[in-house]
N, C-alpha and C positions, 0 to 999 in steps of 0.2 A: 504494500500500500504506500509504504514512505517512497519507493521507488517511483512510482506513478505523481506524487507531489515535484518528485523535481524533476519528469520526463513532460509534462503537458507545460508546464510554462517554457522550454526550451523549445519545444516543438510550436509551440505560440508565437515565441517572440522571432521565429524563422521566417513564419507563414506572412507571404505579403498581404497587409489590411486592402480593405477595398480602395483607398485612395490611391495608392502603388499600382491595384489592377489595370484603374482606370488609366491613367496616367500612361501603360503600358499598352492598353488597348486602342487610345488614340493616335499614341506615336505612331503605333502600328501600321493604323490605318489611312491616319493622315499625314504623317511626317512629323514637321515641325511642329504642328499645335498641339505637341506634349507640351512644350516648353508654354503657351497660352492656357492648356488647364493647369498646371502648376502654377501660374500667377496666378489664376483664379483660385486654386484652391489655398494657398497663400495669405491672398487679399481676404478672403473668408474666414480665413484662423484668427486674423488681427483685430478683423471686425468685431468677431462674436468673442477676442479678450476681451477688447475696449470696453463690450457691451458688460462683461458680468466687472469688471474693475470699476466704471462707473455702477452701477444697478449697487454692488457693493459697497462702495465709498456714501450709496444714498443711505443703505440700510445702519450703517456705522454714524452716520450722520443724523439720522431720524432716533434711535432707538443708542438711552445713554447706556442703557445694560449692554445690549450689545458692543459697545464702544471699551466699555469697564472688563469685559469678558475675554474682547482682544486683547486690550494692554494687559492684563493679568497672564495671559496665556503668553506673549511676547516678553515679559519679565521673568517667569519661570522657564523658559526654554534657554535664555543666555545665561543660567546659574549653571 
């Protein structure tokens, strides 16, 4: 059993995710516009950080427990 714990995350972190398929499927197909879905899939990742960094900074902002819960957790992690 303990064998199977660290044969499925190796075999996991092998297996290309669907971003990689597609990526691989367009080059494929069309050439160069691998390199045009990579910047779109790219432009998409920074997007939806920005989105939960703001969405976050609102909820830290809004809710002082919340705010108090961070810095408590960020003071305890540098001891």
């Amino acid at each position: 059993m303990l064998g199977v714990f660290f044969v499925a995350p190796l075999a996991l972190s092998v297996a290309p995710g669907p971003d990689n398929i597609f990526v691989l499927t367009q080059s494929a197909l069309y050439g160069l516009s691998g390199i045009v879905v990579t910047q779109g899939l790219c432009t998409g990742l920074l997007v939806h950080t920005a989105a939960v960094a703001l969405g976050e900074a609102v909820v830290f902002a809004a809710s002082a427990a919340a705010f108090t819960a961070l810095a408590l957790r960020l003071v305890t992690a540098q001891r």
